[in-house]
C-alpha positions in Angstrom: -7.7 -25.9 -25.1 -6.6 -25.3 -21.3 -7.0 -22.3 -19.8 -4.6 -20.8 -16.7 -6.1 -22.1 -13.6 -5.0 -19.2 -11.1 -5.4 -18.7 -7.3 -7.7 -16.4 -5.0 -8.8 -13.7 -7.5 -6.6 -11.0 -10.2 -2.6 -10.9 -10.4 -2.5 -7.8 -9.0 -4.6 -9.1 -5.7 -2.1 -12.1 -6.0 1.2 -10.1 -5.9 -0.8 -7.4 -2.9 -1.2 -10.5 -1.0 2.0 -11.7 -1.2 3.6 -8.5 -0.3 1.8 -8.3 2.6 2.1 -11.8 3.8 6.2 -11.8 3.0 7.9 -8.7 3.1 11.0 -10.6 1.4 8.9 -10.5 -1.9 8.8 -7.1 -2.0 12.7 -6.6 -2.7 13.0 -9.5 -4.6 11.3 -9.9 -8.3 12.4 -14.0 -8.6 11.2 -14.6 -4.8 8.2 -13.4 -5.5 7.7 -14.7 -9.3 8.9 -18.1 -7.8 6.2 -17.7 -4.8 3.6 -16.7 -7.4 4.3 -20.0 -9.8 4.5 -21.8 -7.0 0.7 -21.4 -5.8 0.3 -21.7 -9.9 1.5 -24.7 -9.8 -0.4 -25.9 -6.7 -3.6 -24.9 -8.4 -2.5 -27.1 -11.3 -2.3 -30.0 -8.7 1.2 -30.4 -9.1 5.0 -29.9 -6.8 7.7 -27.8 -8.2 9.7 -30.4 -6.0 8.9 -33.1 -8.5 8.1 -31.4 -11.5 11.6 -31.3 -14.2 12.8 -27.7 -15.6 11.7 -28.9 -19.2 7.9 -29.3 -17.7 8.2 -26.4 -16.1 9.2 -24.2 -19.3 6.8 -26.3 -21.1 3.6 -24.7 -18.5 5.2 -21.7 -19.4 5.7 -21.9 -22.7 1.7 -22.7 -22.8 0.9 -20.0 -20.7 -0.5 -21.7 -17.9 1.8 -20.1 -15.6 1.6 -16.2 -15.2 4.3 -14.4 -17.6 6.9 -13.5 -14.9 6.9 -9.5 -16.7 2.8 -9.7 -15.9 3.8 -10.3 -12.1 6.3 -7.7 -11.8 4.5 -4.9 -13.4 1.8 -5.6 -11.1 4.2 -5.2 -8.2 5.4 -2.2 -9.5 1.9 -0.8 -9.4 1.0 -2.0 -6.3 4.3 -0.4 -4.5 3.5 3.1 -6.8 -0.5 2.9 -5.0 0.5 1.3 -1.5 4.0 3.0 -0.7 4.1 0.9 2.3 4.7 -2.4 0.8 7.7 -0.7 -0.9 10.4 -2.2 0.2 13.7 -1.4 2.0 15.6 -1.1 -1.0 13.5 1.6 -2.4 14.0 3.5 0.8 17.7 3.0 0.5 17.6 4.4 -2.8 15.4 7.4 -2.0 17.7 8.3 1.2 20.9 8.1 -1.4 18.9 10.0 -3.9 18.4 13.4 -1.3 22.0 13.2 0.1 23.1 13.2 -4.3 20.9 16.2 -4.7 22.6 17.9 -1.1 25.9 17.0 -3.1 24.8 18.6 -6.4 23.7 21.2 -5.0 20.2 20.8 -6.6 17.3 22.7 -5.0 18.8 25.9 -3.8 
């Protein structure tokens, strides 16, 4: 039986990192899913350059690599507890959201 051999501590510390380290991630769920499978894969001592789709589905499939859902609800977390490694499409969307409720005349 083979166990998931995972990098520098929980998911959740994973994905914090990562959001910290490249603010690209924290915008972009298959940047940072690929980034996260990528050190996965590194800990597993082998290259996503050389590795082919079918061994890569096949780690998944066996759940050595993290279930991309798992990394995303961590982010998700992480951005609700540290609002400033939201990123700038949240912002966009919060800015949108007030001038909708000036529109609708919600609030008055």
């Amino acid at each position: 039986m083979s166990t998931n051999i995972k990098f520098n501590g929980t998911i959740q510390e994973q994905v914090k990192q990562l959001l910290i380290d490249k603010p690209s991630n924290r915008d972009d769920d298959n940047k940072l899913v690929a980034n996260i499978w990528n050190k996965e894969l590194n800990a597993l001592k082998m290259s996503a350059k050389i590795i082919s789709a079918f061994e890569l589905l096949q780690l998944l499939a066996d759940g050595k690599l993290t279930n991309s859902d798992s990394i995303t609800r961590a982010r998700r977390k992480i951005q609700e507890e540290y609002p400033e490694l939201r990123g700038e499409h949240y912002r966009a969307r919060q800015n949108k959201q007030e001038q909708i409720k000036k529109d609708l005349n919600y609030g008055n």
